[in-house]
C-alpha positions as CSV (number, residue, x, y, z in Angstrom):
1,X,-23.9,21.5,-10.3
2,X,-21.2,21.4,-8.0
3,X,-17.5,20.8,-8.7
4,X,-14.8,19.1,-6.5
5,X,-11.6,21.1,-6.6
6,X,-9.7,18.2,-5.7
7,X,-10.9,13.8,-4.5
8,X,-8.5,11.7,-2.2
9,X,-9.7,8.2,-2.4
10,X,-8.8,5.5,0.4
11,X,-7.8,2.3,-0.4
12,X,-6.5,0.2,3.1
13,X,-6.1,-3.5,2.1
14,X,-4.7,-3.5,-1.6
15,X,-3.9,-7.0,-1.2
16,X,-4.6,-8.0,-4.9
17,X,-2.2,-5.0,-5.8
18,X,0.4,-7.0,-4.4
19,X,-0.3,-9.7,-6.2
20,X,1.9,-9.6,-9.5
21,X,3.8,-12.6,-9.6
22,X,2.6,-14.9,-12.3
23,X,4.1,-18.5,-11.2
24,X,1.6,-21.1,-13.5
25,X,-0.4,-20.8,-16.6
26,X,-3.8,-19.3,-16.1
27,X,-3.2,-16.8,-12.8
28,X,-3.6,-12.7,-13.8
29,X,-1.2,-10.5,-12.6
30,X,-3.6,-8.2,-10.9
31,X,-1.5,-5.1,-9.9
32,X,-1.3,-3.2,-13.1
33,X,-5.3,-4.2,-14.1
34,X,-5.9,-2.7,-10.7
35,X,-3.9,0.4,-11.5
36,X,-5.3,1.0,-14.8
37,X,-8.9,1.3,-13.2
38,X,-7.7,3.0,-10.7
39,X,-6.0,5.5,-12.8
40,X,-9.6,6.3,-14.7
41,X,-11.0,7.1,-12.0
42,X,-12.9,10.4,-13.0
43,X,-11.1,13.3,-12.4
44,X,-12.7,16.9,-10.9
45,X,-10.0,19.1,-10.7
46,X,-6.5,18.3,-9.8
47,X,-5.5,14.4,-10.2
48,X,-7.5,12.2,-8.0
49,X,-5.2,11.3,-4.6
50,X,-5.1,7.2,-4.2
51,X,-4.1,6.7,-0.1
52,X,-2.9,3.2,-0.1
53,X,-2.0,1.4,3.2
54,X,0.9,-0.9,3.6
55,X,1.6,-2.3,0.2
56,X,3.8,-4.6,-0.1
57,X,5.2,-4.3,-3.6
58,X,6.0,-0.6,-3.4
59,X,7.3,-0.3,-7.5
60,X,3.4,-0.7,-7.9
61,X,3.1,2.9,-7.0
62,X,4.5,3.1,-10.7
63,X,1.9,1.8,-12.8
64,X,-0.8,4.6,-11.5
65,X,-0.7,7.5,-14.3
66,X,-3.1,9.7,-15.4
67,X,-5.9,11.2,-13.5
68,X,-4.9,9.3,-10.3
69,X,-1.2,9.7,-8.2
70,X,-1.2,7.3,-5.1
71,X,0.8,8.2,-1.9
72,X,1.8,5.8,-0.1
73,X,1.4,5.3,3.8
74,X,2.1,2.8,6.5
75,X,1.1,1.8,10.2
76,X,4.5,0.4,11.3
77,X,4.4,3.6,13.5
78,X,1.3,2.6,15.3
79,X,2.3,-1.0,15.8
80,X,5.9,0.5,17.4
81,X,3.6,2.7,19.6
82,X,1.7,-0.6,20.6
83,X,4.3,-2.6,20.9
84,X,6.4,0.3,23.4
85,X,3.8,-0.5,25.7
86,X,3.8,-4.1,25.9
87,X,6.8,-6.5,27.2
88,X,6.3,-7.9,23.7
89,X,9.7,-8.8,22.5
90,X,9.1,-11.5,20.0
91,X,7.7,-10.9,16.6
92,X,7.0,-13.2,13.7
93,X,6.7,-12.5,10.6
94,X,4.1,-14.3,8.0
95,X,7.2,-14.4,5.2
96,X,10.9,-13.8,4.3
97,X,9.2,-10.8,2.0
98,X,7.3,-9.4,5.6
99,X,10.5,-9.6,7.2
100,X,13.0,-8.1,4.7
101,X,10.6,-4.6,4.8
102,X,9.9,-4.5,8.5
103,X,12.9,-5.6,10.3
104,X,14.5,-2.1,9.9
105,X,11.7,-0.9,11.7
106,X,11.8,-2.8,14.4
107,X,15.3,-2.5,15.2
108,X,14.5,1.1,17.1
109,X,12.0,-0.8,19.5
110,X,13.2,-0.2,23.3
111,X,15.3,-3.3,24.8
């Protein structure tokens, strides 16, 4: 038998975790459901690590607890590398949400 001293699981589109507003009868706010199987996830050693990928509703990271911790990570630093080396200067963003998180980032983008 052999025994894990510690898992990391990756998880790199959590769009139904983002999904937690309920806005009509019938629609299930899937974030903490998602968390709460995540969080069973069975355990070898230390708590499982959850590596989750641009989530955009980051007090989700909050409803992980037991054998599971997530860390959270994003790739705004790959598309800023990617966008150095273009004469891209014009970025849209799908939402007002997208743009509220990202813009920050953007601002350090060469002229």
């Amino acid at each position: 038998m052999v025994i894990l001293p510690s898992s990391t699981f990756l998880y790199v589109h959590a769009a139904n975790i983002s999904d937690e507003r309920v806005d009509m009868e019938g629609k299930v706010a899937t974030a903490n459901t998602y968390s709460i199987l995540l969080s069973n996830l069975p355990q070898s050693g230390r708590p499982n690590r959850l590596m989750m990928y641009d989530i955009h509703a980051l007090q989700n990271r909050f409803y992980f607890h037991g054998a599971t911790i997530p860390s959270l990570h994003t790739t705004v630093p790959l598309l800023l590398d990617k966008l150095s080396m273009t004469s891209t200067r014009t970025i849209a963003f799908p939402d007002e949400g997208a743009a509220k998180r990202l813009t920050y980032a953007l601002l350090y983008l060469p002229e």
